[in-house]
C-alpha atoms as one frame of an Amber mdcrd trajectory, in Angstrom:
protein
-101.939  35.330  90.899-104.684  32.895  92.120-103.906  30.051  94.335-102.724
  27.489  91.636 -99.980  30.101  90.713 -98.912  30.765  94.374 -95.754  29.815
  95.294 -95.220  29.235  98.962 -98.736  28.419  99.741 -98.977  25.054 101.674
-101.521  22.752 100.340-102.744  22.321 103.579-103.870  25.742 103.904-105.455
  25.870 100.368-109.600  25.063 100.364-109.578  21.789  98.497-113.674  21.312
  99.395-114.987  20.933  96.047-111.982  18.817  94.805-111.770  16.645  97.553
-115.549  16.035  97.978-115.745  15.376  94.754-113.119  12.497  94.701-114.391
  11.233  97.532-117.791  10.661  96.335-116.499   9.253  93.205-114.328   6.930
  94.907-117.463   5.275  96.977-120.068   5.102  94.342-117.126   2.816  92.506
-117.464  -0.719  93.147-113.894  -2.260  94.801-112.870  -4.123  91.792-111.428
  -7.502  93.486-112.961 -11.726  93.635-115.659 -12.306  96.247-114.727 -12.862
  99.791-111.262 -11.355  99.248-109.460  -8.316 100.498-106.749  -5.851  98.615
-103.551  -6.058  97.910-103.109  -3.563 101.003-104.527  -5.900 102.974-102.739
  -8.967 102.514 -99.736  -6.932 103.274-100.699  -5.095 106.094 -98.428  -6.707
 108.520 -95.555  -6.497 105.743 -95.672  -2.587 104.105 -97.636  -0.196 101.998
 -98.962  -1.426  98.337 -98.683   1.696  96.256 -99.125   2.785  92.970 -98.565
   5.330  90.170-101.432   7.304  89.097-102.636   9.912  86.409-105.080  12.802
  87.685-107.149  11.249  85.188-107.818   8.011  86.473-109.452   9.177  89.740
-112.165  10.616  87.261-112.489   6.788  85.877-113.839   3.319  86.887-109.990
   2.823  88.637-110.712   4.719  91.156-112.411   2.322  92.785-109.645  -0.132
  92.398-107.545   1.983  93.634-109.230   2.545  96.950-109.627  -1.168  97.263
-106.614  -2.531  96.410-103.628   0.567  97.295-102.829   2.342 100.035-100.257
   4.702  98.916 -99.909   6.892  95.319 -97.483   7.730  93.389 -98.163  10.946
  90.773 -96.873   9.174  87.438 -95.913  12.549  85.946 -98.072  15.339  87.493
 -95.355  16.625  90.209 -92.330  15.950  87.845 -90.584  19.420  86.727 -92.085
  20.221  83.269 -95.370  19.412  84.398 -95.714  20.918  87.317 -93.405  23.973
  86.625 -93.814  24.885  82.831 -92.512  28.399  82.850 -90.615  30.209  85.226
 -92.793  32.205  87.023 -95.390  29.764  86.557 -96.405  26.526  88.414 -99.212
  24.278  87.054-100.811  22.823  90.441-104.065  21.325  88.946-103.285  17.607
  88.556-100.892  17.325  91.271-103.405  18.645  93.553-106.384  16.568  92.722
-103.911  13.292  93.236-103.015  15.012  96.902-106.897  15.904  97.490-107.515
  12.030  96.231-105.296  10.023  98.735-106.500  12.854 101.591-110.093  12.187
 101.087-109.474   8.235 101.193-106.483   8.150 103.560-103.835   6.956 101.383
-100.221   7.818 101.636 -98.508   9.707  99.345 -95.016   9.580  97.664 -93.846
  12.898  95.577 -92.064  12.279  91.962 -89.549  13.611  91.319 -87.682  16.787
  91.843 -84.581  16.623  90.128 -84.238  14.655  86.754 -82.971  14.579  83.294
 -85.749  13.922  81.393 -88.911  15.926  81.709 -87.507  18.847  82.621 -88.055
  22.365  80.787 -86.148  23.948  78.678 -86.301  27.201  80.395 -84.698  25.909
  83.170 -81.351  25.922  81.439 -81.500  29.015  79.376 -81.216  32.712  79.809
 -83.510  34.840  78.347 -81.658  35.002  75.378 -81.504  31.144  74.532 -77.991
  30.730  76.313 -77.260  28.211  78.635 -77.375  29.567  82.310 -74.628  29.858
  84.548 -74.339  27.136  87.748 -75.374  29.968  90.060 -78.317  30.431  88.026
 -79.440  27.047  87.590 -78.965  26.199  91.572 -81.167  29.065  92.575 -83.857
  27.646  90.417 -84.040  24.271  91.158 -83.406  25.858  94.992 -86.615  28.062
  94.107 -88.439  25.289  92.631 -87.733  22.416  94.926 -89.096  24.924  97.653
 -91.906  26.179  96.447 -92.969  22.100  95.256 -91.885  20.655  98.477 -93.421
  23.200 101.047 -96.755  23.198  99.125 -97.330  19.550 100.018 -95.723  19.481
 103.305 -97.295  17.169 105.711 -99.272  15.683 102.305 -96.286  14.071 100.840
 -94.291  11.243 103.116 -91.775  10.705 101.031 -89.839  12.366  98.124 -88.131
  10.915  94.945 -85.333  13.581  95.261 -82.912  12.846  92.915 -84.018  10.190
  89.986 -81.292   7.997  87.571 -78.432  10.537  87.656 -76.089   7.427  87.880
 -74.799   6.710  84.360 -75.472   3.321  82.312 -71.975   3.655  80.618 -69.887
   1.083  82.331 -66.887   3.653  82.473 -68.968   6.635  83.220 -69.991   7.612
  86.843 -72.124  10.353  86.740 -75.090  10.698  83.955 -73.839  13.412  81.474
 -77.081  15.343  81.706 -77.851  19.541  81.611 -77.866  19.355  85.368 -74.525
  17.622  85.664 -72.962  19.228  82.606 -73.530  22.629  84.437 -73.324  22.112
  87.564 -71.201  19.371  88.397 -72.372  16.888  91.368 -73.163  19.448  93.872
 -77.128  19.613  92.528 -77.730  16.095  93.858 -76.682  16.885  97.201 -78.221
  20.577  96.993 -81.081  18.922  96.433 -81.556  17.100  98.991 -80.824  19.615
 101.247 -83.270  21.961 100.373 -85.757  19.312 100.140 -85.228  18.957 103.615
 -85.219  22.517 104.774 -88.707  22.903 102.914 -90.072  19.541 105.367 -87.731
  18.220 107.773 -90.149  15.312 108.179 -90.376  13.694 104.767 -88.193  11.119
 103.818 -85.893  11.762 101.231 -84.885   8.975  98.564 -82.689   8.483  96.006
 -84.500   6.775  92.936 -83.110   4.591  90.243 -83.788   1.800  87.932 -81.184
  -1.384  86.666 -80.240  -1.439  90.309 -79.957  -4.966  90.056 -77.174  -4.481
  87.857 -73.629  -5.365  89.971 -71.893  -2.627  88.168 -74.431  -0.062  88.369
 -75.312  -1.135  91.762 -71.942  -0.176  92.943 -72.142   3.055  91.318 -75.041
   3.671  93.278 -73.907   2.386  96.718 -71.014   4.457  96.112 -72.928   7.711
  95.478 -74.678   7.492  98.430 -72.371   6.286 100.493 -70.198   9.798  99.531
 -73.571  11.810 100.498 -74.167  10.022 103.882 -70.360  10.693 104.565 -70.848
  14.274 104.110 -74.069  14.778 105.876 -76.582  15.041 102.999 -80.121  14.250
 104.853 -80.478  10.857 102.630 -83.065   8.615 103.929 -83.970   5.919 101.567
 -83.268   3.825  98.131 -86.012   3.575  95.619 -85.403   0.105  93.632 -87.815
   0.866  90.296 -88.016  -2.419  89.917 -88.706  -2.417  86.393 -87.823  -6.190
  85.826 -89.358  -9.372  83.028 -90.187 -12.959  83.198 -86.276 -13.491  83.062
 -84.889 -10.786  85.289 -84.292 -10.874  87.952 -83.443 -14.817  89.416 -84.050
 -14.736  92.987 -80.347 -14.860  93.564 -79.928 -11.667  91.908 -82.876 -10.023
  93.876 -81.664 -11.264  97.100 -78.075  -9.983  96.517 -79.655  -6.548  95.366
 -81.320  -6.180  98.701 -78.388  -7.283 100.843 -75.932  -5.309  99.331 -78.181
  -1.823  99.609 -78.518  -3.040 103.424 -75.096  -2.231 104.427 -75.874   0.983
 103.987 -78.818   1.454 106.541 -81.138   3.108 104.513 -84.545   2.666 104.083
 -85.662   0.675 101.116 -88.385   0.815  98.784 -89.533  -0.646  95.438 -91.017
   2.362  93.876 -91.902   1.503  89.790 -92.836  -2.130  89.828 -93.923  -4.007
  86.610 -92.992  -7.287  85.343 -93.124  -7.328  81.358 -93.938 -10.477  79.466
 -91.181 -10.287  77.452 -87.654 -11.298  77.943 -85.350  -8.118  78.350 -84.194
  -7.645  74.815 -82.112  -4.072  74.664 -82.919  -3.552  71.186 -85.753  -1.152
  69.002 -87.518  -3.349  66.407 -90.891  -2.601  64.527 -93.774  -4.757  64.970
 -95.023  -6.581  61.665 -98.433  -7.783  60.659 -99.095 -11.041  62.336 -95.844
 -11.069  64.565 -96.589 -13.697  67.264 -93.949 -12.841  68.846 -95.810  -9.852
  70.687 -98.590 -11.850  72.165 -99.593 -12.523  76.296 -99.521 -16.249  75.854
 -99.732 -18.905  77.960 -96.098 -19.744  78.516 -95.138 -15.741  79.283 -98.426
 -15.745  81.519 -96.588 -18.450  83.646 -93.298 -16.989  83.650 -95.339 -13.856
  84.757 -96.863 -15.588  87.330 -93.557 -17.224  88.865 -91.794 -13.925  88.415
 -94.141 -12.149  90.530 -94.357 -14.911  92.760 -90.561 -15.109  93.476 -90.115
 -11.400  94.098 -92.572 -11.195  97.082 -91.083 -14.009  98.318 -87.902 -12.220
  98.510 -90.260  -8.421  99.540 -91.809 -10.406 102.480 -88.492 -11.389 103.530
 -87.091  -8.521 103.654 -89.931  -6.161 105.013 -87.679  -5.203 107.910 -86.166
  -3.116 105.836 -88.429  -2.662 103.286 -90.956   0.210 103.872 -93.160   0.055
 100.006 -93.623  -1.676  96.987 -95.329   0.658  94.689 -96.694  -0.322  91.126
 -96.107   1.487  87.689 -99.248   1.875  86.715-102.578   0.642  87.435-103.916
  -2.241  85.144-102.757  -3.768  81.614-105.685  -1.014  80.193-102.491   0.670
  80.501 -98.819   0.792  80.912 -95.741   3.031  80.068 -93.884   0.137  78.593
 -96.874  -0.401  75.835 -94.547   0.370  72.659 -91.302   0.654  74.755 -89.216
  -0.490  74.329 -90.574  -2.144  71.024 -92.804   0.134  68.790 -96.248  -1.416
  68.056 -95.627  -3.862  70.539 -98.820  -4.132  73.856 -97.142  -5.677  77.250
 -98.741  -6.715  80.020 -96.903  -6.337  83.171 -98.900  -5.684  86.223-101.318
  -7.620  88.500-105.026  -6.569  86.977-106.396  -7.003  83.169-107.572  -4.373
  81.513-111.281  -5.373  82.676-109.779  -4.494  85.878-109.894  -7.952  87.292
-107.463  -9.981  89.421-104.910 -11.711  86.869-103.973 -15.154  87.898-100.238
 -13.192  88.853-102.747 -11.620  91.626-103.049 -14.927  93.408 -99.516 -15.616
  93.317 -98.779 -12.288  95.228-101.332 -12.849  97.971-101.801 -16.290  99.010
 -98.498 -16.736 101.040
């Protein structure tokens, strides 16, 4: 096996020259990508806590990587560390993009947050079958997410600060607690705090965070505060709450927010907002189709200022409470791009973060910095 198939090998140990040279030199001959006279996001918050944010492999090869050196001082892999990326087969692990993103925020001193090691969706199928297509015993299926959570976490020890351990395995259902997924259907709730735990035993030093989204939510809230509160009760090395933040121009008020954050404070955890965006349009819950000349899917005026006060609000409320918050992290880079483009509407383009897709300060920018 080379060293991309290795399994214990720390990635501090593994000759990264070429990669990280090459990142590095890329990153420098891109021009910062930010108005004249100003600094970056991760500058106007210096005094407050890292601005981070979600990242392809890709991207460092593109005209974003110099916007992400300028503006960010943390990164988030967007999917290259998450199980059916990073471990396709069995006795395989795919280390390429995960590696470049690690060699990237090395070579320009940039934190780094892993994502995620135990999740519903995006994992592989093999992970839950035998070898003849049967669903695996919960022996079987601990020692491989023991094996793989291991192998991930010890490679990027001392690389990776933080870890999204365990991501969304509280249910939506009002009356259901746990998500009905694989993981829980076979193993019960003892792979959320085995996960952690071996997490932990692979770096004793990263901090370890539970990661969901709707956590503004009352109900769901509780579910969560209640989870964790069971874990911290039994020992389970638990160090932080990941809020994904994935909120609109009418969610949440800054009542809502505020009550999010003081409620998760009682239980003395680290907090971070890990998957911000704000989308243009109103939180809907419903699929519909996009049809010729809909004006309803359009970044007008009116959503641009709702945008604008949105993001306004909610570092009010970050700034406020940076004691306890330690990140705000942003899903995805620019409007070029973004995960919620035909989600959850098909056909429909959003527009939910702070830079257009020229790569240029949106007028939401200004509202986050001048405080």
């Amino acid at each position: 096996m080379n060293n991309f198939h290795m399994k214990y090998t720390s990635f501090a140990a593994i000759t990264l020259i070429v990669i990280s040279v090459s990142f590095c030199c890329l990153a420098y001959r891109q021009q910062p990508v930010a108005a004249a006279g100003t600094g970056g996001l991760k500058d106007y918050y210096k005094n407050y806590f890292p601005i981070g944010v979600a990242v392809s492999a890709r991207a460092l090869r593109t005209d974003e990587a110099g916007l992400l050196t300028s503006q960010f001082n943390s990164l988030t892999p967007e999917n290259a560390m998450k199980m059916s990326v990073i471990h396709p087969r069995e006795q395989w692990y795919n280390w390429k993009d995960a590696d470049s993103i690690a060699a990237f925020a090395r070579s320009n001193g940039m934190k780094l947050r892993g994502h995620t090691l135990v999740w519903h969706r995006q994992a592989p199928e093999w992970i839950f079958k035998d070898a003849g297509g049967q669903q695996v015993s919960k022996e079987v299926l601990l020692q491989r997410l023991k094996d793989h959570i291991t192998t991930v976490v010890k490679r990027y020890k001392g690389v990776v600060y933080a870890w999204d351990v365990a991501n969304e395995v509280i249910s939506d259902q009002r009356d259901e607690f746990y998500r009905n997924s694989p993981w829980y259907q076979i193993c019960g709730e003892e792979f959320i705090e085995k996960a952690f735990q071996w997490a932990h035993e692979a770096d004793p030093e990263a901090l370890l965070f539970y990661n969901d989204y709707n956590e503004i939510n009352p109900v769901k809230r509780k579910k969560i505060m209640q989870l964790l509160t069971g874990l911290i009760a039994k020992g389970v090395p638990v160090h932080g709450i990941g809020l994904q933040g994935h909120w609109a121009i009418n969610e949440p008020s800054k009542e809502q927010l505020e009550k999010t954050f003081e409620d998760f404070l009682t239980l003395n955890l680290k907090l971070q907002v890990t998957e911000l965006d704000i989308s243009v349009y109103a939180k809907e819950h419903e699929m519909r189709e996009r049809q010729p000349g809909d004006s309803a899917f359009a970044f007008t005026a009116a959503r641009e200022q709702r945008q604008i006060e949105q993001f306004r609000m909610c570092f009010d409320v970050f700034r406020k409470y940076s004691n306890a918050l330690t990140g705000v992290t942003f899903w995805n880079i620019s409007d070029r791009y973004s995960w919620l483009d035909n989600f959850p509407v098909r056909g429909r383009k959003d527009y939910p973060l702070l830079f257009d897709k020229d790569l240029q300060p949106k007028k939401a920018f200004w509202s986050v910095v001048r405080f």
